[in-house]
C-alpha positions in Angstrom: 20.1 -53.9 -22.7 19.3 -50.0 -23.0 22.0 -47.9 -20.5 21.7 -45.2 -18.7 21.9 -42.4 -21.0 20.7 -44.1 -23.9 17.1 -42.9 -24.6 14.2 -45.3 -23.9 11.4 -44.6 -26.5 7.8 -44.1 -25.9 5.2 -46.5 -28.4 2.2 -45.4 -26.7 -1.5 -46.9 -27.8 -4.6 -44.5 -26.9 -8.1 -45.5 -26.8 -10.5 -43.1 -27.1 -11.7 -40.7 -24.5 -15.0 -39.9 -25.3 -18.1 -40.8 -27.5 -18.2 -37.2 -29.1 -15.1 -37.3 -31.5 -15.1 -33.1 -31.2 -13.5 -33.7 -28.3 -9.8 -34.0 -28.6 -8.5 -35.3 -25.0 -4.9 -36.8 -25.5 -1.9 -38.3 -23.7 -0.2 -37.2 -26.8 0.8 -33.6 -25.8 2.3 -35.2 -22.8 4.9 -37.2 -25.5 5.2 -33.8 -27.5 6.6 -31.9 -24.3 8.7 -34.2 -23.4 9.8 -35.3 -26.8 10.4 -31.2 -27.4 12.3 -30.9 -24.1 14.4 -34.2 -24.3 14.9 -34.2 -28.6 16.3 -37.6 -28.1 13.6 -38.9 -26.7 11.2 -40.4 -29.0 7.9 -41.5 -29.6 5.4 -43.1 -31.7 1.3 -42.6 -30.7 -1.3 -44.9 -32.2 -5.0 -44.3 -32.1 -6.6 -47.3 -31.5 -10.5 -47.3 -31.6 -11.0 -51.7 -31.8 -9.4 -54.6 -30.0 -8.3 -55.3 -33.5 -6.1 -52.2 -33.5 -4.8 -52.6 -30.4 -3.3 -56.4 -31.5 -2.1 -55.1 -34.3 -0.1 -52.7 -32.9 1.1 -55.1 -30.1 1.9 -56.9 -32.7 4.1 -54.3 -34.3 5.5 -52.8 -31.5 7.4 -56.4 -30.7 9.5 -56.5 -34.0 13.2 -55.4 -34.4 12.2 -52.9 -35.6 11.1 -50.7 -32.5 13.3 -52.3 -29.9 14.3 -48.4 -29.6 10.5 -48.0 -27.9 10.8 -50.6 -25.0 8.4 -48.5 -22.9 4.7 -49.5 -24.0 2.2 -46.6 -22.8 -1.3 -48.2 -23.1 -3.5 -45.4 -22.4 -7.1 -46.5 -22.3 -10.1 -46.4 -20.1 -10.0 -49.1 -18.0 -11.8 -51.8 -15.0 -10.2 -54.3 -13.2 -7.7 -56.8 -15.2 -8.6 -54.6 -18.3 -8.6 -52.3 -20.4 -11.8 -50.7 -22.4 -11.7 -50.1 -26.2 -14.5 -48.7 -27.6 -17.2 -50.9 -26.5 -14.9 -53.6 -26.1 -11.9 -54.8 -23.9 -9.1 -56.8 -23.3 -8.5 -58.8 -20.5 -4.6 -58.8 -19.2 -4.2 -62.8 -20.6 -5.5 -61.4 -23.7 -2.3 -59.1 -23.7 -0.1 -61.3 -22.3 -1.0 -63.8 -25.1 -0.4 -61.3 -27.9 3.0 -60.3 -26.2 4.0 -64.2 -24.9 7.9 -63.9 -25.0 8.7 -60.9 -26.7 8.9 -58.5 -24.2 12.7 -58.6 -23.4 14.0 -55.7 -21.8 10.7 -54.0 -22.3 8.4 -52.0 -19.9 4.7 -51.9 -19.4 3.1 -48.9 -18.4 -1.2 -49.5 -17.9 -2.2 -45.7 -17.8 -6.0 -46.6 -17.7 -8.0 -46.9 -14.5 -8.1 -49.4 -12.0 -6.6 -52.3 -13.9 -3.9 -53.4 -12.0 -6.3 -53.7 -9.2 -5.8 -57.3 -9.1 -3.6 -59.5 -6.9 0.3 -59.1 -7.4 0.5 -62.9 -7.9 -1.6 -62.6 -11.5 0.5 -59.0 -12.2 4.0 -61.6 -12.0 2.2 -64.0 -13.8 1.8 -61.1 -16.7 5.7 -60.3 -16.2 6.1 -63.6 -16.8 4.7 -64.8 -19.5 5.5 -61.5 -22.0 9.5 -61.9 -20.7 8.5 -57.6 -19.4 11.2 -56.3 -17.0 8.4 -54.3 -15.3 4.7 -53.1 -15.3 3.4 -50.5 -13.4 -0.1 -48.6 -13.4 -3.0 -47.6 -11.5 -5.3 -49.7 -8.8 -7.7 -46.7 -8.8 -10.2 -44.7 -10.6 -8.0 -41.9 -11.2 -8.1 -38.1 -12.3 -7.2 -36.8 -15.8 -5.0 -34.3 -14.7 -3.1 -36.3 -12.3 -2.5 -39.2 -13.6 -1.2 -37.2 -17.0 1.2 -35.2 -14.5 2.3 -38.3 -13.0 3.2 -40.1 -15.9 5.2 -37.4 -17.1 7.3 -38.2 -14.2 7.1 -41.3 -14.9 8.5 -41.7 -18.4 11.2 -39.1 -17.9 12.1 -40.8 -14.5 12.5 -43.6 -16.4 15.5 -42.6 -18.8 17.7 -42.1 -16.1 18.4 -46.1 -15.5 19.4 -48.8 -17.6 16.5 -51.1 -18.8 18.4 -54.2 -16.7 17.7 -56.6 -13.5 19.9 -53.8 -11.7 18.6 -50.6 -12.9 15.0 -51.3 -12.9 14.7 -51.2 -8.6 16.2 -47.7 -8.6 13.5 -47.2 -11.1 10.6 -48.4 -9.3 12.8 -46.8 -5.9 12.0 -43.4 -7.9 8.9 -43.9 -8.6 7.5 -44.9 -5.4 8.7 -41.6 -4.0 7.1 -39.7 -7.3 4.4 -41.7 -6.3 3.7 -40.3 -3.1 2.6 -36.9 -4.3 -0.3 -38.6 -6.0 -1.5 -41.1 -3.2 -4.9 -41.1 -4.4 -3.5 -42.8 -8.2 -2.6 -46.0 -6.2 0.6 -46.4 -8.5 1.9 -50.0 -8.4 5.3 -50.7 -10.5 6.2 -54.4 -10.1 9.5 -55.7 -11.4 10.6 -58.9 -12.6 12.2 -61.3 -9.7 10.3 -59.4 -7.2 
């Protein structure tokens, strides 16, 4: 179980922005600043251009290993129930297959538009089958700009809680209040039990 002021890593996977590879958008600067402003807080950023890098970093990001990253950042382009990799997606039962079990004391964070513009039934049924304590992202289309902001918020409010059945309501408590400064995201954090 990660505590309060134990640091709660970042292993965020980023699709990529644009067709034209000269230009550079990136949620990584986002991980640099806070990474610079909180040293203890630490990250690891995979480019992921294929559905075949994303499952292999799924698949990587569940070992031993990197159970000091429990926050996974997937920051894609994204529809309804998925999210767009270069041409192709995944569906959330994709995910939840590649994660099925191994997501114990771990958080989801969708930072890609619209996908968890689905019922809350089939986002519990996610939570559910990985083992996730949480997962929380967008039901809009959202703006760049925003959404980065808010998820800067959203990661750092995030290390001030335990990873736990207790600390992840005053979490989601903190985040619905963050949340209201950025109405038009349509932020949805759903916990386990809920």
């Amino acid at each position: 179980m990660k505590k309060a002021k134990e640091w709660k890593g970042v292993f965020c996977l980023e699709g990529l922005w644009e067709n034209d590879l000269k230009l550079n958008s990136s949620v990584e600067p986002v991980l640099e600043l806070l990474n610079k402003q909180y040293p203890k807080l630490k990250y690891i950023h995979g480019d992921c251009a294929t559905v075949e890098e994303v499952r292999f970093y799924l698949k990587k990001w569940v070992q031993k290993g990197y159970r000091d990253y429990p926050i996974l950042y997937l920051a894609f382009h994204g529809e309804e129930n998925r999210i767009l990799v270069s041409g192709g997606q995944m569906e959330l039962d994709e995910i939840a297959a590649e994660l099925k079990d191994k997501c114990k004391n771990r958080v989801i964070v969708f930072a890609s538009c619209s996908t968890l513009r689905i019922n809350k039934r089939l986002v519990k049924k996610f939570i559910e089958e990985t083992g996730c304590l949480a997962v929380c992202g967008y039901r809009a289309d959202v703006d760049w700009i925003k959404s980065t902001a808010f998820e800067l918020l959203l990661i750092e409010g995030m290390q001030d809680n335990e990873f736990s059945g207790r600390g992840m309501p005053a979490i989601q408590n903190y985040l619905k209040g963050v949340s209201k400064a950025f109405p038009e995201l349509e932020f949805i954090m759903v916990i386990r039990g809920e």
